[in-house]
C-alpha positions as CSV (number, residue, x, y, z in Angstrom):
1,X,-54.5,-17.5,2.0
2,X,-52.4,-19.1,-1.0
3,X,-51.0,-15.9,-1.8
4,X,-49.4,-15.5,2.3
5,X,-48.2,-19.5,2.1
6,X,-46.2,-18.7,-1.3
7,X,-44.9,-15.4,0.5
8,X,-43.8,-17.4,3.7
9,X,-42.4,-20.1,1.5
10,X,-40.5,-17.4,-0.1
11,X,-38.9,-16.2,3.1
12,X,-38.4,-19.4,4.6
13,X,-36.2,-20.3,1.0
14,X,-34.3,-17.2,1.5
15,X,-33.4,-17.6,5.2
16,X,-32.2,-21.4,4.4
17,X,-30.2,-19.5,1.5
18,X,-28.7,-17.3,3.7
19,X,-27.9,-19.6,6.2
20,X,-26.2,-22.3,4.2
21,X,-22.5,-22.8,4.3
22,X,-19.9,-22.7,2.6
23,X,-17.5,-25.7,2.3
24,X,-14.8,-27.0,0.4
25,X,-12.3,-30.1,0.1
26,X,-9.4,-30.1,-2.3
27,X,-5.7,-31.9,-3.0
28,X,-2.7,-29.3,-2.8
29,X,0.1,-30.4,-4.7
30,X,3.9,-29.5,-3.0
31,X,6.1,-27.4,-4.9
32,X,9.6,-26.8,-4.8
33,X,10.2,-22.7,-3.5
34,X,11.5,-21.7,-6.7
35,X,8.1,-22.7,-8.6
36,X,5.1,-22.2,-5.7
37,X,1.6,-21.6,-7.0
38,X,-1.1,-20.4,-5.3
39,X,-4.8,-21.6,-5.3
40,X,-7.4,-19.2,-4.0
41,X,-10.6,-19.0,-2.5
42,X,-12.9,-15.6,-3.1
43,X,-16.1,-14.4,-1.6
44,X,-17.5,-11.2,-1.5
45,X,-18.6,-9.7,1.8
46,X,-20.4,-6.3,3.1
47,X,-18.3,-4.2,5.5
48,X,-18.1,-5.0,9.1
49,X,-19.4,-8.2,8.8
50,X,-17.9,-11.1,11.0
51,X,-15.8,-14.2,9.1
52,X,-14.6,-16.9,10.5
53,X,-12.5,-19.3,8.2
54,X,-12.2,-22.8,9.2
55,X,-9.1,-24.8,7.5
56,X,-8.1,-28.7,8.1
57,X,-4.7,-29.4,6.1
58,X,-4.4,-33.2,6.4
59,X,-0.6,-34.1,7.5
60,X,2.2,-33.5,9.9
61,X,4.6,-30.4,10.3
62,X,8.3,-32.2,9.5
63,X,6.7,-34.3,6.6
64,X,9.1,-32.5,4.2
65,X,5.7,-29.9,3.1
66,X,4.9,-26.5,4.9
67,X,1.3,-25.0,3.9
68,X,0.9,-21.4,4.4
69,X,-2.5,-19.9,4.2
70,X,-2.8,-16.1,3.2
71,X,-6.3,-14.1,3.8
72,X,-6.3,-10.7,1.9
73,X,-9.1,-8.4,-0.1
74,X,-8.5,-6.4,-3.0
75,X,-8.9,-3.3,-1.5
76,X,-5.5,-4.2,0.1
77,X,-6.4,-4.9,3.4
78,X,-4.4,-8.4,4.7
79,X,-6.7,-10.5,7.7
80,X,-4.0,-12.9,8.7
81,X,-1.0,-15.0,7.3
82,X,-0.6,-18.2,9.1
83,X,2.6,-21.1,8.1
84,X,3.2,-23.8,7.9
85,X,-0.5,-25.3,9.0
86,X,-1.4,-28.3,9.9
87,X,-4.1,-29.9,11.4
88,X,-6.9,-27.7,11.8
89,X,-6.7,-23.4,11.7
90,X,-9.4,-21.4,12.9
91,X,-9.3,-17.6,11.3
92,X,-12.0,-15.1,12.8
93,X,-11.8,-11.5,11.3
94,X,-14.3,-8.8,10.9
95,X,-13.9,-7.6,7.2
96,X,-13.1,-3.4,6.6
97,X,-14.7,-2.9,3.6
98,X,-17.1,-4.1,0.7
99,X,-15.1,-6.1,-1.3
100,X,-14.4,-9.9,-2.1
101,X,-11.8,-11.7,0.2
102,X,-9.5,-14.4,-1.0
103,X,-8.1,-17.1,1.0
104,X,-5.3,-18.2,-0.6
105,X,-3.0,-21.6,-0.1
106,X,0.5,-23.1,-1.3
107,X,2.5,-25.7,-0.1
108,X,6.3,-25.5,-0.3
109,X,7.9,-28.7,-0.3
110,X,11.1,-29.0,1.7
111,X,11.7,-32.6,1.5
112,X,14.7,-33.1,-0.8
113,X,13.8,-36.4,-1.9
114,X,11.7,-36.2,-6.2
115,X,8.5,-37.8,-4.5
116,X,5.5,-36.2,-5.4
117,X,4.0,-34.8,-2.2
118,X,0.6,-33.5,-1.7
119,X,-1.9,-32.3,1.2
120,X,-5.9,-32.5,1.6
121,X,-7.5,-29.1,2.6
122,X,-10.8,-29.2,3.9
123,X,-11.7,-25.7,3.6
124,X,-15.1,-24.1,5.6
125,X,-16.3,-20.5,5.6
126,X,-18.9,-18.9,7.9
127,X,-19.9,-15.4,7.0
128,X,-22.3,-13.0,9.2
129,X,-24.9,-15.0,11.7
130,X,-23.1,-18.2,10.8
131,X,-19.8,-17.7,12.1
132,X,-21.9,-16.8,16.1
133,X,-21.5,-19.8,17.8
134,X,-24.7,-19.4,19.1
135,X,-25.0,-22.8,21.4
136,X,-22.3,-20.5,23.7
137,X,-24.7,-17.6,23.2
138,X,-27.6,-19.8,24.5
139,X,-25.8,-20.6,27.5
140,X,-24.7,-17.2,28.2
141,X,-27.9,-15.4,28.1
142,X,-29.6,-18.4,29.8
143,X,-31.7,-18.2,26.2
144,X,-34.4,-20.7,25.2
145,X,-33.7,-22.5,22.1
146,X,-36.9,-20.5,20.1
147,X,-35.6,-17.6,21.9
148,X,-32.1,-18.3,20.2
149,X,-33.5,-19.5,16.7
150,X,-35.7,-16.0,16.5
151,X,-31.9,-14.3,17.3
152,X,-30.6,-15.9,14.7
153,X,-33.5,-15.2,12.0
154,X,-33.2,-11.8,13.1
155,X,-29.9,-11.5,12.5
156,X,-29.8,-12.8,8.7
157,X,-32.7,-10.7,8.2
158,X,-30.5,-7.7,9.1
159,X,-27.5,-8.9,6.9
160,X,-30.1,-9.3,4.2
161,X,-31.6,-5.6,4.9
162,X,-28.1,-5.0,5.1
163,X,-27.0,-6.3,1.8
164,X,-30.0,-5.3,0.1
165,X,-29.1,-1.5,1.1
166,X,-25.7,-1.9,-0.3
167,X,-27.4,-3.6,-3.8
168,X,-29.4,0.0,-3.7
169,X,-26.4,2.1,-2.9
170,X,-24.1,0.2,-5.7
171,X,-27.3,0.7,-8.3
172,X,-27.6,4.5,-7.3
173,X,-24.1,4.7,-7.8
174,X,-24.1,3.2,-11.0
175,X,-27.0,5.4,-12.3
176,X,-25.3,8.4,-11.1
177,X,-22.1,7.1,-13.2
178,X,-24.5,6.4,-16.4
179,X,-26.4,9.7,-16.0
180,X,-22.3,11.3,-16.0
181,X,-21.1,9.1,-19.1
182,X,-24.5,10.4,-20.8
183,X,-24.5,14.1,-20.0
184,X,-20.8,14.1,-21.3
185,X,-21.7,12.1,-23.9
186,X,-24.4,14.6,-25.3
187,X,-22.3,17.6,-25.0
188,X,-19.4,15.9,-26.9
189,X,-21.8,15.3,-29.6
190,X,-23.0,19.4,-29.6
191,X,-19.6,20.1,-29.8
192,X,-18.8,17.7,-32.2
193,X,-21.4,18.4,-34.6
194,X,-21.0,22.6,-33.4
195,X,-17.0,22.0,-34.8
196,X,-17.8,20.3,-37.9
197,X,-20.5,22.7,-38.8
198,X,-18.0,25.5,-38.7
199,X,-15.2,23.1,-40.9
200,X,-18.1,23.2,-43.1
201,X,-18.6,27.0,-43.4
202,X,-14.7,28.0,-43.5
203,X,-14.2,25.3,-46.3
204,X,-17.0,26.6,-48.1
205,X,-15.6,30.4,-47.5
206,X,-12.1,29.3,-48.4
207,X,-12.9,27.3,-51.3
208,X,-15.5,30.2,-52.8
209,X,-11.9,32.3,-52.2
210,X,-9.7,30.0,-53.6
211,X,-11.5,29.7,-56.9
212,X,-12.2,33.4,-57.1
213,X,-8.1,33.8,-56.6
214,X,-7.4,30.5,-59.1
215,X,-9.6,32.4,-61.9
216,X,-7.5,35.9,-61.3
217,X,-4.2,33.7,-61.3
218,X,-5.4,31.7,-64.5
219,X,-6.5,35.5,-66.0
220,X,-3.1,37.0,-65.5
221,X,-1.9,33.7,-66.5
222,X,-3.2,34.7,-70.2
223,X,-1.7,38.2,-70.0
224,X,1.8,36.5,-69.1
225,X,1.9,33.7,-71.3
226,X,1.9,36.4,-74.3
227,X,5.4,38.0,-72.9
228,X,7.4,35.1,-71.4
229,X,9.5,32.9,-73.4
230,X,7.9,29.6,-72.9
231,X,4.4,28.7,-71.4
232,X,6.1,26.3,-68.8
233,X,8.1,29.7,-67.4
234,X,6.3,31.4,-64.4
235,X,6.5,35.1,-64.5
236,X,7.3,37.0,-61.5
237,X,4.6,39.0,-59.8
238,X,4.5,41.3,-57.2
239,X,2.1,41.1,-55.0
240,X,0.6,44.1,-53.2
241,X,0.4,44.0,-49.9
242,X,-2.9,46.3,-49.4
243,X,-5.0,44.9,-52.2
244,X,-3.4,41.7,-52.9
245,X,-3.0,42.7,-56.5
246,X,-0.1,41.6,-58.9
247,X,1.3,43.7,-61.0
248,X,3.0,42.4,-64.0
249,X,6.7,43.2,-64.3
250,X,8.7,44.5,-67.8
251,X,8.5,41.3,-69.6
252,X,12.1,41.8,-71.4
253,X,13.7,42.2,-68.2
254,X,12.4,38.7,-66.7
255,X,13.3,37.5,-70.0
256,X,16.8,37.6,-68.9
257,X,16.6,36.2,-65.9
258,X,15.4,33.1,-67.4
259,X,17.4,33.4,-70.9
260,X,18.3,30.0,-71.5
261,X,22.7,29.4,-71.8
262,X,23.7,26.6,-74.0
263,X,20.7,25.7,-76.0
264,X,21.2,23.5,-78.8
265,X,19.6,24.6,-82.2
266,X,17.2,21.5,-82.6
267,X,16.0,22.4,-78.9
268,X,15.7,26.2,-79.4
269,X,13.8,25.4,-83.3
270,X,11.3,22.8,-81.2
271,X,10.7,25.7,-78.1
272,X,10.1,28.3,-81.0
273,X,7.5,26.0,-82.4
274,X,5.8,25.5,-79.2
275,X,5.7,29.2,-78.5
276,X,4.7,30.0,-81.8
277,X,1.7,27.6,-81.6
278,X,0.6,28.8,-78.2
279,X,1.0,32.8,-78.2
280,X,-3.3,33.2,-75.8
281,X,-5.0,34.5,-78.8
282,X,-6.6,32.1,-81.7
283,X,-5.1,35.2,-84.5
284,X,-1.7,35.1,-82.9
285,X,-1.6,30.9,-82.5
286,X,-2.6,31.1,-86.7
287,X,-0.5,33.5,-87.8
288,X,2.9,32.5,-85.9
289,X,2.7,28.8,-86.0
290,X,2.0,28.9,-90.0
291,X,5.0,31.1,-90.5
292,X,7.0,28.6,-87.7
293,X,6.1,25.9,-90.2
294,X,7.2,27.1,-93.3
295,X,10.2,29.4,-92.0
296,X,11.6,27.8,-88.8
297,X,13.5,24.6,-90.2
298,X,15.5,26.7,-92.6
299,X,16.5,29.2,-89.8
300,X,20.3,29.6,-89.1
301,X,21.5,30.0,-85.1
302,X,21.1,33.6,-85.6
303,X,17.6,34.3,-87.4
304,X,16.3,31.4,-84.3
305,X,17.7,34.2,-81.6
306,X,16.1,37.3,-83.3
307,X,13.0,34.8,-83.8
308,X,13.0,34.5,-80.1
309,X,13.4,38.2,-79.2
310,X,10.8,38.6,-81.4
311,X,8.3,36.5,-80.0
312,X,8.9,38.9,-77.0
313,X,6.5,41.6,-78.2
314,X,2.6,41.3,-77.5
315,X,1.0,39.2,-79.4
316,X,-1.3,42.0,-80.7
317,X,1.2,44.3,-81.9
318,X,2.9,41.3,-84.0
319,X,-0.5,40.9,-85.0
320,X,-0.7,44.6,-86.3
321,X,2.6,45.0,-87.2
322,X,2.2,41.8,-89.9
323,X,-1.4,42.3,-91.0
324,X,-1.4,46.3,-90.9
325,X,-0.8,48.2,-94.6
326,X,1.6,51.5,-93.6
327,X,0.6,53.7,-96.6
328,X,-3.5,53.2,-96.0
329,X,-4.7,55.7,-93.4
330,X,-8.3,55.9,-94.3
331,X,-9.5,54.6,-91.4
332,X,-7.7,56.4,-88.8
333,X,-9.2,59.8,-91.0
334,X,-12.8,58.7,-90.7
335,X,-12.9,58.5,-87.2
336,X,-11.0,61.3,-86.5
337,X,-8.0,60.1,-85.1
338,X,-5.9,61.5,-88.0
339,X,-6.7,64.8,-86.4
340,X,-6.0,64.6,-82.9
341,X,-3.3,62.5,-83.0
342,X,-0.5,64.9,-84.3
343,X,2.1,62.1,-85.1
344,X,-0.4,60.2,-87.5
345,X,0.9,61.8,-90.5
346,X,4.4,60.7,-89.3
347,X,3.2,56.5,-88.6
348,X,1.5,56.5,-91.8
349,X,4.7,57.2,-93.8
350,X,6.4,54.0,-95.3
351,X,9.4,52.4,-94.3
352,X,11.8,54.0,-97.1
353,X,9.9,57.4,-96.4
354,X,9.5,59.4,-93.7
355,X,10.8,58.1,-90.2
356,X,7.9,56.4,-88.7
357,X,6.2,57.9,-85.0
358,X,7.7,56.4,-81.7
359,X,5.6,53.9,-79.9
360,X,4.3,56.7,-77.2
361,X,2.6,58.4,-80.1
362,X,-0.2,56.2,-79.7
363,X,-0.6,55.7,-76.2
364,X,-2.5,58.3,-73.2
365,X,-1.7,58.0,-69.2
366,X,-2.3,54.6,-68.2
367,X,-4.9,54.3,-65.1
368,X,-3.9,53.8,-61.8
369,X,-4.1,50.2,-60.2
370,X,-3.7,46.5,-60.6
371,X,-4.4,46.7,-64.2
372,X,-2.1,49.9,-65.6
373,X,0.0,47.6,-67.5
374,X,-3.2,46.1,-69.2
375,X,-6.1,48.3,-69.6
376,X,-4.2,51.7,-69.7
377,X,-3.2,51.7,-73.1
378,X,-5.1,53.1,-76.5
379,X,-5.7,50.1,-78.7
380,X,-4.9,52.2,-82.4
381,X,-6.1,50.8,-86.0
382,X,-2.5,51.4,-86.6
383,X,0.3,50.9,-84.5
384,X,4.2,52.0,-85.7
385,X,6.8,49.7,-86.1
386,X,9.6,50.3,-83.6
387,X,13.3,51.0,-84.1
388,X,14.6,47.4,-83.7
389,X,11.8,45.5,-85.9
390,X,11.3,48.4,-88.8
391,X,13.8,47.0,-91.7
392,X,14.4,43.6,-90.5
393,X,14.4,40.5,-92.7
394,X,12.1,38.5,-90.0
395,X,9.3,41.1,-90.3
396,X,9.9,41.6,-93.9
397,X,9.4,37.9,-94.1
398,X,6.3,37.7,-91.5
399,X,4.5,40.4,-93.6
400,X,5.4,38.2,-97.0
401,X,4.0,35.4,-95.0
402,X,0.7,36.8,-94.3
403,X,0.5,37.6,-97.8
404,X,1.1,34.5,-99.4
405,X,-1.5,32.7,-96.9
406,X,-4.2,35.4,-97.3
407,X,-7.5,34.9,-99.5
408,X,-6.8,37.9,-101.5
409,X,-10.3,39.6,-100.6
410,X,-8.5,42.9,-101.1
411,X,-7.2,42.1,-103.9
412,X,-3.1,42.2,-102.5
413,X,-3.3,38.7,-101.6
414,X,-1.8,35.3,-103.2
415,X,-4.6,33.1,-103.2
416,X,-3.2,30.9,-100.2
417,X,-6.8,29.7,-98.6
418,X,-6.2,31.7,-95.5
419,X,-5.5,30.7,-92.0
420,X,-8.0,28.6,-90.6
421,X,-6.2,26.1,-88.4
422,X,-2.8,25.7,-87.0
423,X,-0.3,23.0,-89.5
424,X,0.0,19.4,-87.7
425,X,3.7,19.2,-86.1
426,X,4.5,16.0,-87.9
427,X,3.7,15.2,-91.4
428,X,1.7,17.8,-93.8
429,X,-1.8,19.3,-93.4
430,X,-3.7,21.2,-90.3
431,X,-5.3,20.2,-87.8
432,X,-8.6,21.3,-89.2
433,X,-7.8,18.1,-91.4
């Protein structure tokens, strides 16, 4: 029994809810038409739902103020547009969609006079049942007044049923729209995940290929540095188009695309040094930057270019043709190569002698590929002197360098220490020091 008085309590609140009204008294302050301002009413209303708007604007037309009211939604839809108001203005619409209405008021003031004018608005707004008159119902319909009162109950309850559908539509609506957002949501995230998953691969593919291509470039790097004039100068490859290998080109000829015009002797003697010091093998960075040392400060213009032509040559035929003794062919006889090579007899004979073999004496048919430049030639015990180097002072000089530095283990050698570390570039000592 409680529970049903709590439930008709309830209903009974909701009904007095529904049929309260809405009412509202302001001051409207007169404007000149230049500076008008608008004050505005809202309320939001169900479609086809009956409105009547009840306004008293305090005042007399001719007063020197002109009130205009305004009724609009924000769909766009315009209910009525009444000037210049006075007295009391009775609006009754029927509204077009769900939206909220505003009734909107300014007052123009066309008095000349500076007085400060203003108008009281006593504003009253009747939505759905409320805005029946129902006393005329009751004396149309010859109704009795419970007769009339259950019309009117009936009648909120249907504008509640009403509004409560439109509440259920809006929330479906609503759900629908999250359920949208969320689906879309979820498959930006697949893809976003799905894209950065692949970034992940191809960086991992193109940085596994860029290091393998870094270590060839640093590898052929080493080969180059041996040829070129200074470290700092790239040499050109050629790269082939099938394979992507490089091929190294003739080292003399790039030479002389970068020969160097104008350079002063202090700058050519420091370059010399440099390049002496850093030739990509540790017997080649001993043996040319203690000779740089000791010879390259007394060096006129012209023994510094022959230096530098010199420097041209690979750094393991310097090597060999420093270190290597002409007259001793033992050890190309005990393996045998005394024998098949038929112009041994002819690269063993000394300088003063016999003319020495040519440099293809020594050398088969390169193999085919990337590497022919590299790997195709025979590495001898003993490789000739050529033509331009044979009687020159600077190899005369390199040889009496190598001489003077050895230990003298076989007994030909001055007693210099050897060559265990390269000389400091300022001051005396090695770097071993």
């Amino acid at each position: 029994m409680a529970q049903r008085t709590s439930l008709l309590r309830f209903f009974c609140s909701l009904l007095l809810l529904a049929t309260f009204g809405n009412a509202l008294k302001f001051e409207l302050e007169a404007r000149k038409a230049g500076d008008v301002r608008e004050r505005c009413v809202r309320n939001f209303v169900g479609r086809d739902t009956l409105i009547v708007v009840t306004a008293i604007v305090s005042g007399n037309k001719g007063d020197g103020q002109q009130v205009n009211i305004q009724i609009r939604d924000l769909v766009g839809n315009e209910y009525g547009r009444p000037k210049d108001v006075a007295g009391e203005k009775r609006i009754v619409f029927t509204s077009l969609a769900d939206a909220a209405f505003d009734i909107c008021f300014e007052n123009i003031q066309t008095a000349k006079n500076g007085q400060r004018l203003s108008r009281d608005i006593e504003l009253d707004v009747d939505i759905g049942a409320d805005a029946k008159d129902w006393a005329a119902i009751q004396a149309s319909e010859k109704l009795k007044p419970m007769e009339t009162e259950l019309r009117r109950i009936e009648e909120l309850i249907g504008e509640i049923v009403k509004e409560m559908d439109y509440l259920r539509n809006r929330e479906q609506k609503l759900r629908d729209t999250n359920e949208s957002t969320n689906a879309r949501v979820r498959t930006f995230g697949i893809g976003t995940t799905a894209l950065l998953i692949g970034l992940w691969a191809w960086q991992i593919f193109y940085l596994r290929a860029y290091f393998r291509m870094a270590a060839s470039v640093r590898t052929l790097q080493r080969f180059a540095r041996r040829s070129l004039p200074s470290p700092l100068t790239t040499r050109r490859l050629a790269f082939s188009t099938t394979a992507c290998a490089r091929t190294i080109e003739n080292p003399r000829e790039q030479y002389r695309a970068f020969q160097r015009q104008g350079e002063a002797d202090e700058t050519l003697r420091r370059r010399l040094i440099y390049q002496s010091r850093y030739r990509g093998t540790l017997e080649s960075d001993l043996l040319m930057s203690t000779f740089a040392a000791d010879h390259l400060p007394t060096m006129n213009r012209a023994q510094l270019e022959e230096y530098d032509q010199f420097l041209l040559e690979e750094d393991w035929d310097i090597y060999y043709w420093a270190t290597q003794d002409p007259k001793d062919l033992a050890s190309l006889a005990s393996r045998g190569e005394a024998a098949t090579s038929p112009s041994s007899s002819s690269a063993a004979s000394t300088p003063a002698g016999q003319p020495a073999a040519t440099e293809d004496s020594y050398k088969r048919e390169p193999v085919p590929g990337e590497w022919a430049r590299i790997a195709g030639n025979f590495e001898a015990g003993y490789r000739p002197v050529p033509e331009r180097w044979r009687d020159t002072e600077l190899l005369r000089k390199l040889r009496q360098h190598v001489l003077d530095k050895s230990a003298g283990a076989d007994g030909n050698g001055g007693g210099g220490g050897g060559m265990s570390a390269r000389p400091l570039l300022f001051g005396k000592g090695t770097e071993k020091d």
